[in-house]
C-alpha positions, 0 to 999 in steps of 0.5 A: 491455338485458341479460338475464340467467337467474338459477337455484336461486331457492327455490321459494316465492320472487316475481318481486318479491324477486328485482326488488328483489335485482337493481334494488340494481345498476341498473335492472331492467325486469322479473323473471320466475319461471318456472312449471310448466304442469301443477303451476304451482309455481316450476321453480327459475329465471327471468330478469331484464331489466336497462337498467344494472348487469347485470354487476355484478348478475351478479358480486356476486350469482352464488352469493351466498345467497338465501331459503336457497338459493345463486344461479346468475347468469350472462347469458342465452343465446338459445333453441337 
């Protein structure tokens, strides 16, 4: 399993837009939207977990255009 961070996503975008982008390059295990505690709008990023297709998902979509907006996709990296 790889996961991956995925920013710049619009703000009015859902989990399940970005699960069906990514799951076109393999399978995805889940998709999360990051929310703001206190305003609970979208902060612009989230993370994808993929079992297969996480390197091509990052090379095909990482500044492609989505909802408006140009993806940032790279692999996650662990919390400092």
């Amino acid at each position: 399993m790889k996961t991956i961070y995925v920013g710049n996503i619009n703000y009015n975008a859902t989990a399940d837009e970005l699960k069906e982008l990514f799951s076109q390059y393999g399978e995805v295990l889940s998709a999360k939207i990051i929310i703001d505690r206190e305003t609970g709008r979208s902060k612009g990023f989230g993370f994808i977990d993929m079992e297969s297709g996480a390197e091509s998902a990052i090379e095909e979509l990482d500044g492609k255009e989505f909802q408006g907006r140009r993806l940032r996709v790279n692999e996650a990296r662990p919390r400092a």
